[in-house]
KEKE-3310 file (N, C-alpha, C; in steps of 0.2 Angstrom, whole numbers, plus 5000, padded with zeros to 4 digits):
npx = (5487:5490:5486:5485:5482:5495:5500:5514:5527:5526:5513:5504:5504:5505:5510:5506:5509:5503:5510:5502:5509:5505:5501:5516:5523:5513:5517:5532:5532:5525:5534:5543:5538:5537:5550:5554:5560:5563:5571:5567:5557:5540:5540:5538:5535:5541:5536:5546:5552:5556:5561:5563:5561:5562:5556:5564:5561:5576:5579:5595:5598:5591:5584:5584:5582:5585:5582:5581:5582:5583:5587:5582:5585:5576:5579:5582:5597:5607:5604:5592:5589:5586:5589:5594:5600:5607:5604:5606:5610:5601:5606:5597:5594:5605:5616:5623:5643:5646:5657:5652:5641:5644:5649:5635:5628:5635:5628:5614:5607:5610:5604:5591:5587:5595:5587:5581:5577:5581:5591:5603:5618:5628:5633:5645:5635:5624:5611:5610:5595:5594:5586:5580:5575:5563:5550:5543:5539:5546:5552:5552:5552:5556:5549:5548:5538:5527:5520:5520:5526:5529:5528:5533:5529:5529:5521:5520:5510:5512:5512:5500:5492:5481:5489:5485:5481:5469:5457:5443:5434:5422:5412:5403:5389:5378:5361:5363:5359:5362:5369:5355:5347:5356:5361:5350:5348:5360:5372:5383:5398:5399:5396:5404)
npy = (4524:4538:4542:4542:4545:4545:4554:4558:4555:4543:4532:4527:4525:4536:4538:4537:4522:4510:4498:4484:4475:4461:4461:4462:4450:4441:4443:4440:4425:4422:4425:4417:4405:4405:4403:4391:4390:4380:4380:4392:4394:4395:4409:4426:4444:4459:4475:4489:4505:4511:4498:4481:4467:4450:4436:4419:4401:4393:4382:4370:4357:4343:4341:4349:4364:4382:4393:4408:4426:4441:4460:4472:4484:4492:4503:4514:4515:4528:4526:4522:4507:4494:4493:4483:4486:4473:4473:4469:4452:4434:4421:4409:4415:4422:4435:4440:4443:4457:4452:4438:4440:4443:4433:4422:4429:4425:4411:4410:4424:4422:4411:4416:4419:4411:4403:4412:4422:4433:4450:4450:4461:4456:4466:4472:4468:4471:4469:4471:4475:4477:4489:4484:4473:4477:4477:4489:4496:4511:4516:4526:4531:4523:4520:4514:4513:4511:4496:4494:4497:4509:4517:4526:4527:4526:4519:4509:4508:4507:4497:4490:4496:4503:4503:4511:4526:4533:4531:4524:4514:4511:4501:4501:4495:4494:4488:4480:4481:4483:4468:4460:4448:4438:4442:4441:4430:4431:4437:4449:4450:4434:4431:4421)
npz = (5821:5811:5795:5778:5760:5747:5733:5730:5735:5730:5724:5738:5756:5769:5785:5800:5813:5823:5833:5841:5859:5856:5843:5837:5843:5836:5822:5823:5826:5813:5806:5809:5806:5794:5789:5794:5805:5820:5832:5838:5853:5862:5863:5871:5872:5881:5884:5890:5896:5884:5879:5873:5878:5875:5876:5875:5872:5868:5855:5858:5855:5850:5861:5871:5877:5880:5891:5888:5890:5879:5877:5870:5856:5844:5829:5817:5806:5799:5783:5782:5786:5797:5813:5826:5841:5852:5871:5887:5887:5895:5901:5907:5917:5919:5921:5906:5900:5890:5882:5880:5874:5860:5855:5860:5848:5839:5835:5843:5838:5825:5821:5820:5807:5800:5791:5781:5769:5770:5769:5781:5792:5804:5817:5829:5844:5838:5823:5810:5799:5781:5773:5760:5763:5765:5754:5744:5755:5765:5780:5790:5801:5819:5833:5850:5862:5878:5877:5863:5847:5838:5821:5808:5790:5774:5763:5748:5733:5722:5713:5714:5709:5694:5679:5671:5662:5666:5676:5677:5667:5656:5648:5635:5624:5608:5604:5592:5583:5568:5568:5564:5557:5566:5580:5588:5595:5599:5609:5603:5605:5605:5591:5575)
capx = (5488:5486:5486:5484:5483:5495:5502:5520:5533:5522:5506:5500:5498:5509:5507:5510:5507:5506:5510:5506:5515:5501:5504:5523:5522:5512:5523:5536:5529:5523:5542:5545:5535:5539:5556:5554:5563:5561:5574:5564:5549:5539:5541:5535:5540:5539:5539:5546:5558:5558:5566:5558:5563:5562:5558:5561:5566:5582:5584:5601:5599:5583:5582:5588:5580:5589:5578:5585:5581:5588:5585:5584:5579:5575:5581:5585:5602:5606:5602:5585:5590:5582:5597:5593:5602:5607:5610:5609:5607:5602:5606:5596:5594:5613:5619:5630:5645:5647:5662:5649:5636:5646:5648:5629:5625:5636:5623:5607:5605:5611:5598:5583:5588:5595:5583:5579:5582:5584:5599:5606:5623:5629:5639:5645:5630:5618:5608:5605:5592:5593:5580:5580:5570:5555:5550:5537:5538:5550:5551:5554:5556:5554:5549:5546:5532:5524:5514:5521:5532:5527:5531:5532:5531:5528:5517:5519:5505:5509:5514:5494:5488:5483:5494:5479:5479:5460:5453:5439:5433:5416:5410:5396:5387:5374:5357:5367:5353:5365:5368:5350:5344:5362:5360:5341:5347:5366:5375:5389:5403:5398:5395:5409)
capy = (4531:4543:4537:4547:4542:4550:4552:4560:4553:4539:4531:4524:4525:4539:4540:4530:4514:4508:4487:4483:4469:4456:4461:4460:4442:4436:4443:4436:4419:4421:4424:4408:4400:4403:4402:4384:4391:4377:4383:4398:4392:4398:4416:4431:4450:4463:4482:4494:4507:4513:4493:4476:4462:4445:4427:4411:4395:4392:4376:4369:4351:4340:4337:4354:4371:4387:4399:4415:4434:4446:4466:4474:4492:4492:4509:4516:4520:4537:4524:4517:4502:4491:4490:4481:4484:4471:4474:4462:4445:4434:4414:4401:4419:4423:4440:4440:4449:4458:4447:4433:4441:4442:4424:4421:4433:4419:4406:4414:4430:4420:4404:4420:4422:4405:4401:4416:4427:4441:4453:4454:4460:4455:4470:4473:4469:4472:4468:4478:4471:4480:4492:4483:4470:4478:4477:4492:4499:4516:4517:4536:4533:4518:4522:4509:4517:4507:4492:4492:4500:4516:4516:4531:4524:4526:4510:4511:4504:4508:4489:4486:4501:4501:4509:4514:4532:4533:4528:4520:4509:4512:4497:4502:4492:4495:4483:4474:4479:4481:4461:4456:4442:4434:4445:4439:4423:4429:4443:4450:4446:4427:4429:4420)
capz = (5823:5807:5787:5771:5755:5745:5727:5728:5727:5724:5726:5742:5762:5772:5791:5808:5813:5830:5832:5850:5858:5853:5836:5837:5843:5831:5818:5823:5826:5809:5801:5811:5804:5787:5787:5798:5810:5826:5837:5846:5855:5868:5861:5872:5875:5889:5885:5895:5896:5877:5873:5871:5881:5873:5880:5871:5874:5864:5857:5855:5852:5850:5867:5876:5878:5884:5892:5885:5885:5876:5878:5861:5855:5836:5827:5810:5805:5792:5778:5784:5788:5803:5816:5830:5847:5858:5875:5890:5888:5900:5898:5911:5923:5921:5916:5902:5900:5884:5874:5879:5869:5852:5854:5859:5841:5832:5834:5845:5834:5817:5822:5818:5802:5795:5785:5779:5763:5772:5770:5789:5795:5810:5820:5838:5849:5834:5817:5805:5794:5776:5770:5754:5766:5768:5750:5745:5761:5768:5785:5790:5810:5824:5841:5856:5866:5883:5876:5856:5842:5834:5815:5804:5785:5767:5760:5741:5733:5714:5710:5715:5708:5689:5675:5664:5664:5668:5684:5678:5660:5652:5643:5630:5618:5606:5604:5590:5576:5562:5563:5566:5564:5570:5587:5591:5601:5604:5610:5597:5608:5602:5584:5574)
cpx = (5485:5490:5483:5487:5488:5498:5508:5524:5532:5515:5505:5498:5505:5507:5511:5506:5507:5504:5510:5509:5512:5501:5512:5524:5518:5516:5532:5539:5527:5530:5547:5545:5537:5545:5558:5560:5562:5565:5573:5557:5548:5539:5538:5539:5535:5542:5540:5552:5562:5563:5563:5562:5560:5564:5558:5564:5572:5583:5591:5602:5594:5580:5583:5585:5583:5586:5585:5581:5586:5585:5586:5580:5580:5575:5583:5591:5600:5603:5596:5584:5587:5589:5592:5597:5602:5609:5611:5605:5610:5602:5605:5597:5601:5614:5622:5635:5646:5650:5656:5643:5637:5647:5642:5626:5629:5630:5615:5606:5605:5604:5590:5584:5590:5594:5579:5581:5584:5592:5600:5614:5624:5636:5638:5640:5623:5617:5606:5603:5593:5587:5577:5576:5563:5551:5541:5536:5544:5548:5556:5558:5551:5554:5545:5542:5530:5518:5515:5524:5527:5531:5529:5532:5529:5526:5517:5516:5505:5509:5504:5490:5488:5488:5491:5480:5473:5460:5447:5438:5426:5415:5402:5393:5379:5367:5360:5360:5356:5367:5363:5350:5350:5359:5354:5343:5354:5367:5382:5394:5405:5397:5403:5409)
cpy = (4536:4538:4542:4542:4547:4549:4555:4559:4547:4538:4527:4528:4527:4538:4536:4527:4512:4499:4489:4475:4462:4455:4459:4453:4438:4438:4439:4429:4417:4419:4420:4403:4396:4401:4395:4382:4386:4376:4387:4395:4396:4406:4421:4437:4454:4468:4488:4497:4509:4507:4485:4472:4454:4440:4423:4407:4393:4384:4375:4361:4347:4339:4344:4362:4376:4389:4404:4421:4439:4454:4468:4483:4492:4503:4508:4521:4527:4532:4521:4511:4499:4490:4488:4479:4480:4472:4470:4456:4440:4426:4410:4408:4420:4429:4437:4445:4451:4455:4441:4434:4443:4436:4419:4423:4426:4414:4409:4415:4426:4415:4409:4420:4417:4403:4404:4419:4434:4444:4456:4456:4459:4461:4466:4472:4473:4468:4472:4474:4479:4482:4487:4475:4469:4483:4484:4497:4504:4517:4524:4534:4525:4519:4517:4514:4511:4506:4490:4497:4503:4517:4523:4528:4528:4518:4513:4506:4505:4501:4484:4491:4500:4505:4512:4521:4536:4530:4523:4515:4507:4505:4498:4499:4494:4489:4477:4476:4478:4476:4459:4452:4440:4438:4444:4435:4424:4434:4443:4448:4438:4426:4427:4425)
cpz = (5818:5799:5785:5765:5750:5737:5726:5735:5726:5728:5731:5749:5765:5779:5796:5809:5820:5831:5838:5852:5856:5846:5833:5838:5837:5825:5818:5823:5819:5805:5803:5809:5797:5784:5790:5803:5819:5832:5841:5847:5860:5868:5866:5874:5878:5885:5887:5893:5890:5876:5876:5873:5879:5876:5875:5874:5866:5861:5852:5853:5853:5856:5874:5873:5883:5884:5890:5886:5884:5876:5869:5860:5848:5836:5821:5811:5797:5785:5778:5786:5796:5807:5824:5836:5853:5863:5880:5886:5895:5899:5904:5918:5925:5918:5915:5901:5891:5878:5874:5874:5863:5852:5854:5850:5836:5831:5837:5838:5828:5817:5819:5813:5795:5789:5779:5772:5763:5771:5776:5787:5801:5814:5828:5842:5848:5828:5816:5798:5787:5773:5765:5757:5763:5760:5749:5752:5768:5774:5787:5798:5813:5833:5846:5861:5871:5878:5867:5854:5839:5828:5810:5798:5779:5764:5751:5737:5726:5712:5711:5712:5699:5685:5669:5668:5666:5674:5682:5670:5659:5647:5641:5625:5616:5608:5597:5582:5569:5559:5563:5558:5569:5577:5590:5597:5602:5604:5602:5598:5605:5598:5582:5567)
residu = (UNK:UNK:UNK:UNK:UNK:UNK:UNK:UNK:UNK:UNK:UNK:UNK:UNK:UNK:UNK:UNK:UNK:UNK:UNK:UNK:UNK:UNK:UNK:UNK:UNK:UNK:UNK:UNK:UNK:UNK:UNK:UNK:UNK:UNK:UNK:UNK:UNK:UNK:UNK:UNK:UNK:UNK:UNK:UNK:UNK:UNK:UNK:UNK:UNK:UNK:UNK:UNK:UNK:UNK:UNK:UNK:UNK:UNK:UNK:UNK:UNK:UNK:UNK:UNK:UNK:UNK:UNK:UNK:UNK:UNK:UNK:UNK:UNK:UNK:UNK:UNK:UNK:UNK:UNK:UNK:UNK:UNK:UNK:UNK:UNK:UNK:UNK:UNK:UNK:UNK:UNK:UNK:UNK:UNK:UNK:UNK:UNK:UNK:UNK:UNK:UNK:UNK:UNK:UNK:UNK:UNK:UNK:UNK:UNK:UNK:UNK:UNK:UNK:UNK:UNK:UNK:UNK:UNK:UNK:UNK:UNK:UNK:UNK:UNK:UNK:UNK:UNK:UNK:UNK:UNK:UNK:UNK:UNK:UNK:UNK:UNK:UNK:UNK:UNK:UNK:UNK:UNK:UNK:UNK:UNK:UNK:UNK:UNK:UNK:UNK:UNK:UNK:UNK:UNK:UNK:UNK:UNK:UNK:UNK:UNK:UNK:UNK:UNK:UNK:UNK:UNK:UNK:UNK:UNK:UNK:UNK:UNK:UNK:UNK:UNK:UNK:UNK:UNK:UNK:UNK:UNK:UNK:UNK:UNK:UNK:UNK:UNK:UNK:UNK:UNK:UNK:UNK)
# end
């Protein structure tokens, strides 16, 4: 969407972001991956209606896969934080009723996260991931738009950036004649 580079209140890449849902799946595919997560298979989402509809196969035991989806709308609490609204789920084409979906979040929702070293809580018919996550990276605002999530951010790029007070670094040398001969057949760097 828009990107600025900026230097205050630190140094990197201010603006918004737009992941479309192509991008959201392989993300999340990817945090699958790493975390060796082999209970969601088959992953895809639908969005519509400002909130993100989630298919996976569920497994629960080496031989048995629960279609699942689960409605969700990603939003930031006052403290930045990632909270992530469950609302229906649906297990094998069944609405669920509400008490059934704090009992789904005991294993479901926990099963995303298992492996991970994320700091989640687990509330009422949500997650809320901790800012302290998304390391280098303050998230201002999250908006589900038709087709992928709109991300307001701040990227802090000081930890890649140098801490020489200079921008750049001149390196100068002479011809070396004050050691000749030494200097004839080597540079000065290699004289002992």
């Amino acid at each position: 969407e828009s990107l600025e580079i900026i230097n205050k209140p630190v140094m990197g890449i201010k603006g918004s972001v737009f992941a479309p849902e192509e991008a959201i799946v392989k993300g999340i595919n990817y945090f699958l991956q790493q975390t060796n997560n082999n209970k969601m298979k088959n992953l895809k989402i639908d969005i519509e209606d400002n909130t993100i509809d989630i298919y996976v196969n569920y497994n629960v035991k080496s031989d048995k896969d629960i279609p699942i989806k689960m409605k969700i709308k990603p939003s930031l609490n006052e403290s930045k934080d990632l909270v992530i609204d469950i609302g229906e789920v649906k297990v094998l084409d069944l609405k669920v009723a509400n008490f059934i979906v704090n009992l789904v979040m005991k294993t479901f929702v926990i099963d995303w996260f298992d492996n991970s070293n994320i700091k989640v809580e687990y509330g009422k018919n949500n997650v809320i991931i901790s800012k302290e996550n998304f390391k280098n990276v303050n998230l201002n605002s999250i908006e589900v738009k038709n087709e992928g999530i709109l991300l307001d951010m701040i990227i802090n790029l000081e930890k890649y950036y140098t801490k020489l007070p200079v921008d750049a670094v001149l390196m100068a040398g002479g011809k070396g004649e004050r050691l000749r001969p030494l200097t004839e057949k080597l540079p000065k760097p290699l004289i002992k």
